[in-house]
N, C-alpha and C positions, 0 to 999 in steps of 0.2 A: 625640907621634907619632914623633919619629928616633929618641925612645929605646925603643918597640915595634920599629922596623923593626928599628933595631942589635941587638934581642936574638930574633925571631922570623926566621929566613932567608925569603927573597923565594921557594925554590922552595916552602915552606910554606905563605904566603898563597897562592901562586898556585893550589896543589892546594887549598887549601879555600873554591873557588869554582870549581872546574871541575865539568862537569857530571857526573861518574862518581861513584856516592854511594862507593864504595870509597875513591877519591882524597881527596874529601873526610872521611872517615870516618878517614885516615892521619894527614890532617893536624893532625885532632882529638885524634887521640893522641900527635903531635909535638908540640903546645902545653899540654895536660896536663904533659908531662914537664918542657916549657921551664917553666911556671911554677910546677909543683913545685922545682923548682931554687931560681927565687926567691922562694919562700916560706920555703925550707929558710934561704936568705943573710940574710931578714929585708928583701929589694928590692921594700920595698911600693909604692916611687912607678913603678919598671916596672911590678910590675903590672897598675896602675892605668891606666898606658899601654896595655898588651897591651888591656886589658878595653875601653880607648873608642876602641880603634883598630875592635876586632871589632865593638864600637856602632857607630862613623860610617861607617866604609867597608865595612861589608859591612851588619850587619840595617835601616840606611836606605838601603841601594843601590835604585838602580831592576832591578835584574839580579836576579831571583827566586834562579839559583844561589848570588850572592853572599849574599844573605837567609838561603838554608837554612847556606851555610857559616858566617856569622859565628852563628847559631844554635847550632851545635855544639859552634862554638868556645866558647862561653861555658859549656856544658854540660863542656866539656874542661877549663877552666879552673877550673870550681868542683870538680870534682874533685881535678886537681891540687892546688885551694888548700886542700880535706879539713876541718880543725878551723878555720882559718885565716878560712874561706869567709866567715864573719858580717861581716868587717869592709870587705869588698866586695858584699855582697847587694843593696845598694840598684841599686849600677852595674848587676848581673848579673841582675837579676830584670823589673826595668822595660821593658827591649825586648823580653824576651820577651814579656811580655803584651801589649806594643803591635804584637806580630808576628801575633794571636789572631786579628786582624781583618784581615790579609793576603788580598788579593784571591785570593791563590796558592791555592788549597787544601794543593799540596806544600808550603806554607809554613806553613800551619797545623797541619799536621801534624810536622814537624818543630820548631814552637814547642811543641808540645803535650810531643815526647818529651824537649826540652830543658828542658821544666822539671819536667820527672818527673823526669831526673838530677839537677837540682839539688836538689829537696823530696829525693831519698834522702842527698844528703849533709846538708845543715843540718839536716833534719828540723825541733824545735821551733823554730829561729829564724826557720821561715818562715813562722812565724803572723802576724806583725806584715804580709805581703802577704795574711792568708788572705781580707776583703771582697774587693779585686780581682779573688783567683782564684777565687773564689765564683762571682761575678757571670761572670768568664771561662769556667766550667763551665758553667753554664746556656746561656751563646749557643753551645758545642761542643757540648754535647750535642746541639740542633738543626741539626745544621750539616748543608749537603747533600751532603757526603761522607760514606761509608760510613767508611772510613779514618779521617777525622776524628774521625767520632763514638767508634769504636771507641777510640783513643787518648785521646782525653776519658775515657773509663769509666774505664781503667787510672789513668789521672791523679787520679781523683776517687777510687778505693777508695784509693788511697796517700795523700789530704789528708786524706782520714776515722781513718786508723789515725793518721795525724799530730796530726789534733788531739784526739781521745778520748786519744792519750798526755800531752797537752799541760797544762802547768799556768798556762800564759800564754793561754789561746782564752775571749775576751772575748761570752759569751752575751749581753749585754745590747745589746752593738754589731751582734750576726747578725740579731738577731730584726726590725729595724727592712730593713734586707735582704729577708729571709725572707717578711715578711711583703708587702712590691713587686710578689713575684713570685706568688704564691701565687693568684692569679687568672689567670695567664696559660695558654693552652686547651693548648699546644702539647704533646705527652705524654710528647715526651722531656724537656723540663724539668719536667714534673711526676714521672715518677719520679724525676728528679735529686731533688727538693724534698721528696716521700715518705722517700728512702732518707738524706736528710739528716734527718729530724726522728724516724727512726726510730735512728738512729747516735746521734745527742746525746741522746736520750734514754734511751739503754742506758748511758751515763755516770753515773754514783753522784754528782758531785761537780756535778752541772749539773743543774738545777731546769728541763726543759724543763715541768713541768705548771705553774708558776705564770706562762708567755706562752703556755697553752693558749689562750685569749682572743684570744691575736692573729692566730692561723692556724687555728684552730678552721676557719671558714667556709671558709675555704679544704680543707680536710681534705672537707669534707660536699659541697663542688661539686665534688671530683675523685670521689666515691660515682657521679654518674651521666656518669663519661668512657663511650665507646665502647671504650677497652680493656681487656678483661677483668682485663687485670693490674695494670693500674694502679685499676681500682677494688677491686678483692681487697688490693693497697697498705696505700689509704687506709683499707678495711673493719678490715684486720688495725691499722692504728696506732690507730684511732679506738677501738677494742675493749682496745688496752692501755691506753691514755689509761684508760677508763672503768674498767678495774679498777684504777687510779692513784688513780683519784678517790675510789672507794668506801672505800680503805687509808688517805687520807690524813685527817688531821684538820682541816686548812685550804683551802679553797678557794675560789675565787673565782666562784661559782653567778650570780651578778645577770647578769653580762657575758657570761656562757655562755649562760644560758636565753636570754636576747634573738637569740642567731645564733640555738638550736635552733628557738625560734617561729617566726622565718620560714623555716627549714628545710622545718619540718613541713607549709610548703603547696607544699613543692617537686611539680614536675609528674611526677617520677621517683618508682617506686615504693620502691626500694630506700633513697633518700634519708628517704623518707616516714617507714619503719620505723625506720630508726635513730635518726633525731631523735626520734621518736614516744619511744623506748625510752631514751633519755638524760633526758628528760624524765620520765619514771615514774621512773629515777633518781635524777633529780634532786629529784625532788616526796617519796621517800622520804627522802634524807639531807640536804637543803636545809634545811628546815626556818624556822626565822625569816628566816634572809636573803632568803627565796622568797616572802614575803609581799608586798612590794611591785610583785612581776612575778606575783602569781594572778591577773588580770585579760590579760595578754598569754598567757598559758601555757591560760588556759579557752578564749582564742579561739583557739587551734590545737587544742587536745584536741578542739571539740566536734563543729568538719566532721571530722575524723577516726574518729569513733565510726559515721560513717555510708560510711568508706573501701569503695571495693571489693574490697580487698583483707583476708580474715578474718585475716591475721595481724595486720593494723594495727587492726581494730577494736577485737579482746583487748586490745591494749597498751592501746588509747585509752580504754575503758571501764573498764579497773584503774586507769591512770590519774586518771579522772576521778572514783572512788569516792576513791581515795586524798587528792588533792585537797578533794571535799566536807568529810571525816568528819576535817578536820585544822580545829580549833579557831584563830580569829585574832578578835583584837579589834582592833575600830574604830580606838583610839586607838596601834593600834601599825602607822600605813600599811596597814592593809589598808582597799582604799579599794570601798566597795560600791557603789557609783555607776559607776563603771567597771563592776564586774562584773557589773552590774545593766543596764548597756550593752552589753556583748558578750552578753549574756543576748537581750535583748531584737534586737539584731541578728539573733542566730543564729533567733531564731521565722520570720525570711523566708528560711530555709533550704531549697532544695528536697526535703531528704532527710527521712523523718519520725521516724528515729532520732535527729538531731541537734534537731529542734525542743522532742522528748521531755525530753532531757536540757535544754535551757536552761530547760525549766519547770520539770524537777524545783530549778535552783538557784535560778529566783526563791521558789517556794514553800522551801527551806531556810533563804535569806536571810528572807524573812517569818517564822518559826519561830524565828530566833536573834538578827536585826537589826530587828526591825519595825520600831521607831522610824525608825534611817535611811533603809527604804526606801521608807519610807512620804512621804519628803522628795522621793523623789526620784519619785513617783506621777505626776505630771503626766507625765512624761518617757518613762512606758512604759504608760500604760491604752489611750493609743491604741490600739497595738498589739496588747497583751492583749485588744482589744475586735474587732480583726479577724480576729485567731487563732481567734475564735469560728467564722471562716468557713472552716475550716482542713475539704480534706476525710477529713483521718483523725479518726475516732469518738477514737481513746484522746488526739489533741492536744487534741481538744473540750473532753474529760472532764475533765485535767489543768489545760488553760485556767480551767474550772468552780473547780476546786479553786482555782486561786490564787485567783481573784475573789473567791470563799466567803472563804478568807481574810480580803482585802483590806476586805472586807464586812461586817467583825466589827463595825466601828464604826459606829451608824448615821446618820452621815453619808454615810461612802465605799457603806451600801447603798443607800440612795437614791439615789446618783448612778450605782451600778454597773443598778441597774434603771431608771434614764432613760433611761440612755446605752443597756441593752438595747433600750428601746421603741425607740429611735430609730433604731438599726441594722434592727431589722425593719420600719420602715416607710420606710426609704430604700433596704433589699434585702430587694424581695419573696421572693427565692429561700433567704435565713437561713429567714425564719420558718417556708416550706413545707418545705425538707429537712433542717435542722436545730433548729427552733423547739423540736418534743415533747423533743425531746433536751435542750436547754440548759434550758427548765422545768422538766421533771423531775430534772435533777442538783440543778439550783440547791436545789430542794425539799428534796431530802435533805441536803443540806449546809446551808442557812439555815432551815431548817422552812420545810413549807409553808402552812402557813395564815398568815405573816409573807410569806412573797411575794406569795400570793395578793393579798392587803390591799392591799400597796402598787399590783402591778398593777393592783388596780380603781380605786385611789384616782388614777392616772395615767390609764385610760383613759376615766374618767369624763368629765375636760376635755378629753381630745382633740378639735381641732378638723378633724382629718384623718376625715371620718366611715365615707366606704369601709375607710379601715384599722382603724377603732378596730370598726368589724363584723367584719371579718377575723381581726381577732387576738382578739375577746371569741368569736366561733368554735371557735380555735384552740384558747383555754385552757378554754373549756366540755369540749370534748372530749376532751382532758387529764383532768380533771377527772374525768370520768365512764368513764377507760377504765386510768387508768395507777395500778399496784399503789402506787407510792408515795404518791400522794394519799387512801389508802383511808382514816388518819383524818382526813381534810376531808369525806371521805362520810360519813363516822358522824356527824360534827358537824352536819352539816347535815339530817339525817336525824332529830334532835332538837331542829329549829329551835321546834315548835310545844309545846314543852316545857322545854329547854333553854337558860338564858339565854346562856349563849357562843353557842351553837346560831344562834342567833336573831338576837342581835349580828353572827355571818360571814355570814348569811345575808342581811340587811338592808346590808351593807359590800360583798357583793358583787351586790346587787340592782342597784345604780345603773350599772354601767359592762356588767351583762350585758345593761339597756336596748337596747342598740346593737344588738340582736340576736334579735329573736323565738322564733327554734329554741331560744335559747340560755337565753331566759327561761322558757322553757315548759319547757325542760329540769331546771334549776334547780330549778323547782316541784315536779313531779314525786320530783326528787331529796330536796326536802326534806317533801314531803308535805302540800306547800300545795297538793291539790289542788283545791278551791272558786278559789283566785285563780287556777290554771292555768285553768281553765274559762273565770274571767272575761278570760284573757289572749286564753284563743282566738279568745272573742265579739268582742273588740274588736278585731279584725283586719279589714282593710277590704282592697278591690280589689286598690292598688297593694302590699299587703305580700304576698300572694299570689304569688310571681313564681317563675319558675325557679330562682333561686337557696336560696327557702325550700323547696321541695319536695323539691331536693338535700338538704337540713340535714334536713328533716321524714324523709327516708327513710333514714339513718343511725340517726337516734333510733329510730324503728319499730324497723331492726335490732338499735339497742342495747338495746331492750327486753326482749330473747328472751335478752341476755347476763345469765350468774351475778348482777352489779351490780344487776339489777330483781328477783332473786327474789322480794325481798321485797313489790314490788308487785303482784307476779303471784299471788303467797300472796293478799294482798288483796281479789282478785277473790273469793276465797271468801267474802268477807262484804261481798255487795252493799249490805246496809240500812246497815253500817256507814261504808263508803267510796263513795256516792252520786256525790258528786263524780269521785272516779278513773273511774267509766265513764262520766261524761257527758264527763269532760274527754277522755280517751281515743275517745267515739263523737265530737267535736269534729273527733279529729285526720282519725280516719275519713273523716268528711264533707268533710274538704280535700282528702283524695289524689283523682286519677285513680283509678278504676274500676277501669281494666284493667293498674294498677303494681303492679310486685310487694310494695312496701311497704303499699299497701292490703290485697290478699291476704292477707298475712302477721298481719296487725292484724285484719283480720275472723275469719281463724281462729284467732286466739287470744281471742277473745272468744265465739267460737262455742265454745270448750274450754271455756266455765265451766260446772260441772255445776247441774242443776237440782236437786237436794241442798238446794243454797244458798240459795236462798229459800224464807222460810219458806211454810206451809202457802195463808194467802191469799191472799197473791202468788200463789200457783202456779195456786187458782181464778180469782183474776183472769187468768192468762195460761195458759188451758186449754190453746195449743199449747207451750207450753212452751217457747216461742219467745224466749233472754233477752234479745235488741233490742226487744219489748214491756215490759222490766219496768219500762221507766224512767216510763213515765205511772205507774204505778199504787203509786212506791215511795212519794212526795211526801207520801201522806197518812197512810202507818201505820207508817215506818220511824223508828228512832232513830239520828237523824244527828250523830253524832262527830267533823266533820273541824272544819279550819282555817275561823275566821272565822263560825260557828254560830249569835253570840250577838253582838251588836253594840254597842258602849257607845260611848259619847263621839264618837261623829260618824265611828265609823269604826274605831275600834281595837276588835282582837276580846282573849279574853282573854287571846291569848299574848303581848299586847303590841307588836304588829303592825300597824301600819298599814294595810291591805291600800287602802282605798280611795285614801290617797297615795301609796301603790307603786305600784298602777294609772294613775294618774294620769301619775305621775311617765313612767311605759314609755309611753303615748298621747303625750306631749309630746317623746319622744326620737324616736319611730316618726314621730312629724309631721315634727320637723327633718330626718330622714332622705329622706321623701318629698319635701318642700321642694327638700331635695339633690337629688336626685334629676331632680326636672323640671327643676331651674336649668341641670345638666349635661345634659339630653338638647334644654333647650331650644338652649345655649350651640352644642352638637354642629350642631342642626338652624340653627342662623343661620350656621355656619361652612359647612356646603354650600352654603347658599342663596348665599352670598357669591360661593363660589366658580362656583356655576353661573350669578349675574347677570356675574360676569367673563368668563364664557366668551361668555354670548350678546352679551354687547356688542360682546363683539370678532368673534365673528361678524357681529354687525350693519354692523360701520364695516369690513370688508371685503367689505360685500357677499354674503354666502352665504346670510341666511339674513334676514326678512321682521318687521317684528312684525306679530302677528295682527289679524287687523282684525274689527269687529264681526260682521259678513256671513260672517266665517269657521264663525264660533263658534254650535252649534245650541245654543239654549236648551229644554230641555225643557218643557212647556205647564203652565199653572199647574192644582194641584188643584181649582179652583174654577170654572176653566173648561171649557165644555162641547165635546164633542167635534163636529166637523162630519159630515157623511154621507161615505163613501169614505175 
């Protein structure tokens, strides 16, 4: 300290701490010169004096002017000391930046200019402070001075030209820094952090893309700042980076893709796209390394393909073709069970673009992996099986398709048509607005007369008997209306000929029991029309009910469709098809009178022309009236249908059972009725319960009497005789 004093005069110190920055500013150029001198002499221990005099007693004074002077002073000194300066940097550098955080603002700012003098004299030596003043730029940049901040800038474009010259500036030590800060909101330290990773990466001799990884995320949260320029910033770094990528032969893809997938569900649109678009990137020139992450990278692509925003859907559906149509095997980490899970995730999707695409990968994984994903079947049929209730027709269809798949095997089909029945009789609402639909795909995808089978062979033992009528309804009418089952119609339209024929016929006899309309339909269909007759006959009261007349008057209508032409041809050869109009005046005789399906039924039987019977017939029925032909056919016609000729207790010749098939539908139709009363009985005991709970408790309150004998008129008995009056 006496050896500063003795070589600095006392009016020196005094002016560099008085308050006049001029004063100060004199002095600063007084002490420059003094210790130029003794740099010049080789009097490094003054110096060193001068340098900790200006430390202790002035930048730790409590006197803010003493702060700003001994600031200058050291700024004075390292010029003075010019080439020299390196060997005092430590003394000279250290209070400045302990000065950064000076309550003073003027003192901040004067630390700020003091060490911008000194970075221009040492320049490369003052890398070895460059963490410090790193971290020191970032808090000036926020600083709540205007003044401040502004001298920060100046300070920060001079460290950057400093270290892009530098061959001593330690990338591996910044990045761990860098990377601290790089979440922090504040904007003025984020364009410090931008403008720094955009400067060291314009360096030829520094690898900023291979710690792309570390600030990466940080790049993609500054994408949705609130300021225009600092997101245009990060837009413009992120966009060089990506053409780094593209040039480069090495890269580190595993670490990246993992920021960009959760990018991609960023809530920001702009964020959205360019993850979105690094991603398509990456899925082009990734290649093997990206197998491991196809399972994270599918679950961001696939809400994305249904974005609200059309630029993000393009990226997301190139994408995701890009993706499918790249070839990975099993045994190289690509793991389908995962993928088979974000698949099946994505089916509870709200959007119907993205449910699309996750069916289209289950069904590619079934086509390339079956085997594994067939492992993993438990894990997603659920699913697959409620998708069926999905209300878009194309998720339906698609849903269809994979099952059909899945169904190849017939195990997995027999469980895929249990599990069908099952969902339609635990949601009524499948089988009424989606039911014809899932039937008929399935059809065409599994053949139908292979579904058909199974569904009779399943609803034959149902014990649920409302529904197993319901759905033998369902699929009769299917059946009898929908193009793709037209060859089960021709089959069965050969039953009484046709040994297949005859075989579908008799396989779907037993579960159409359930169902009168349905049996009778059937019949009809197949040309058994002798046992249709005998079905009608044996219809009794309770099967008569609103609900068969519903069915009865569909059939009427579906008589008049293309599908019966051929029955209707029929009618021209009454001697021949005897049957068809007795079984048809049967149905007649059940309708209401004044329904339009009777109507409809009477006037087409009134259209058969009198032509058609022959000559006797027609003496016999002089009015010519063909509702009389039927007495008079019995005795002179030659009768050709089903069941004509009886052998063996009942089998006709086409090898038919008819008198056990009748049977068999009387025995169904009884447990149905049985049904029936048990449930309307069960219904009528449940009121009566409730109405004995009522009166009682009316009784024990008092309101209300039980009836007493004297109440009650008895009407007089039929046997006795009236009195006079």
């Amino acid at each position: 300290m006496a050896d500063a004093l003795s070589v600095v005069p006392a009016a020196v110190l005094r002016n560099l701490s008085d308050k006049l920055y001029e004063k100060r500013k004199n002095a600063a150029i007084d002490i420059e010169g003094i210790v130029k001198q003794l740099a010049a002499a080789g009097e490094h221990d003054k110096i060193t004096a001068v340098i900790n005099l200006l430390t202790t007693e002035y930048t730790f004074s409590p006197q803010a002017n003493q702060r700003k002077g001994g600031l200058i002073g050291l700024a004075a000194a390292t010029v003075g000391l010019t080439s020299e300066a390196a060997l005092h940097l430590e003394r000279i550098v250290q209070p400045v930046l302990n000065s950064f955080s000076d309550q003073d603002s003027r003192v901040r700012y004067y630390a700020c200019e003091a060490l911008y003098n000194i970075a221009k004299v040492v320049r490369g030596d003052f890398i070895i402070f460059f963490n410090q003043i790193f971290d020191a730029l970032c808090k000036l940049s926020a600083d709540s001075d205007a003044n401040v901040q502004s001298a920060a800038h100046l300070l920060d474009r001079l460290v950057k030209d400093i270290v892009t010259e530098s061959d001593q500036f330690s990338i591996e030590e910044f990045i761990p820094l860098l990377r601290e800060r790089m979440d922090v909101l504040n904007p003025y330290v984020r364009q410090v952090l931008v403008g720094w990773i955009t400067v060291l990466d314009s360096v030829p001799d520094i690898d900023m893309l291979g710690f792309l990884p570390d600030f990466l995320d940080g790049l993609f949260n500054m994408l949705s700042d609130s300021s225009h320029e600092i997101r245009q910033q990060a837009d413009s770094a992120l966009s060089e980076f990506l053409q780094e990528i593209k040039n480069s032969p090495s890269v580190d893809y595993g670490r990246m893709a993992e920021i960009l997938v959760q990018r991609a569900g960023s809530p920001d649109e702009f964020t959205r796209l360019t993850a979105i678009t690094w991603i398509n990137e990456f899925v082009k020139l990734g290649g093997d390394q990206l197998v491991p992450y196809y399972a994270d990278i599918l679950g961001a692509i696939l809400p994305c393909i249904s974005d609200k925003e059309e630029k993000i859907r393009v990226v997301a559906r190139e994408t995701n073709e890009e993706l499918r149509a790249m070839k990975a095997d099993p045994a190289e980490a690509f793991d389908v069970g995962a993928i088979l899970s974000i698949a099946r995730r994505q089916l509870s999707s709200e959007w119907e673009a993205t449910r699309i695409e996750a069916l289209h990968w289950i069904s590619t994984l079934l086509n390339e992996h079956r085997t594994e994903v067939l492992q993993f079947l438990n894990d997603i049929f659920d699913t697959l099986l409620k998708a069926l209730s999905d209300p878009s027709d194309e998720v339906v269809l698609l849903v269809l398709d994979v099952h059909a798949c899945i169904a190849k095997d017939l195990q997995h089909f027999r469980q895929l048509v249990v599990f069908l029945v099952h969902n339609f009789r635990v949601d009524n609402s499948l089988l009424e607005k989606r039911g014809a639909l899932i039937i008929r795909q399935l059809c065409v995808l599994l053949n139908a007369e292979r579904v058909y089978r199974e569904l009779s062979t399943i609803l034959e033992g149902e014990s649920d008997l409302d529904f197993a009528s319901i759905m033998v309804q369902a699929l009769n009418l299917i059946l009898l209306t929908s193009s793709e089952l037209s060859e089960i119609r021709d089959l069965l339209k050969q039953s009484l000929v046709n040994p297949a024929g005859k075989d579908l016929y008799v396989s779907l006899y037993a579960s159409w029991c359930h169902s009168p309309m349905a049996i009778i339909s059937l019949c009809l269909l197949a040309q058994t029309y002798r046992h249709a007759s005998a079905v009608i006959h044996s219809l009794v009261e309770e099967d008569i009910n609103v609900k068969f007349l519903v069915q009865l008057d569909k059939l009427i209508r579906l008589l008049e469709t293309p599908i019966f032409a051929y029955l209707r041809l029929q009618l021209l050869e009454p001697g021949r098809y005897i049957w068809l109009f007795k079984a048809l005046y049967g149905l007649l005789m059940l309708l209401p009178q004044q329904s339009a399906a009777f109507k409809i039924l009477k006037t087409r039987l009134k259209a058969v022309p009198s032509y058609s019977f022959n000559g006797e017939q027609l003496k016999k029925t002089s009015s010519g009236n063909p509702y009389q032909f039927l007495n008079h056919m019995a005795g002179g016609s030659q009768i050709t249908e089903d069941d004509d000729i009886t052998v063996d207790g009942g089998n006709s010749r086409t090898g038919i059972n008819f008198a056990a098939r009748l049977q068999q539908f009387k025995q169904m139709q009884y447990q149905h009725r049985v049904h029936s009363k048990t449930l309307a009985q069960s219904r009528k005991n449940s009121t009566s319960c409730v109405f004995l709970c009522q009166f009682a408790g009316d009784t024990e309150t008092g309101r209300t009497k039980a009836p007493q004998l004297s109440d009650i008129n008895i009407p007089p008995s039929r046997s006795s005789k009236r009195g006079p009056g």
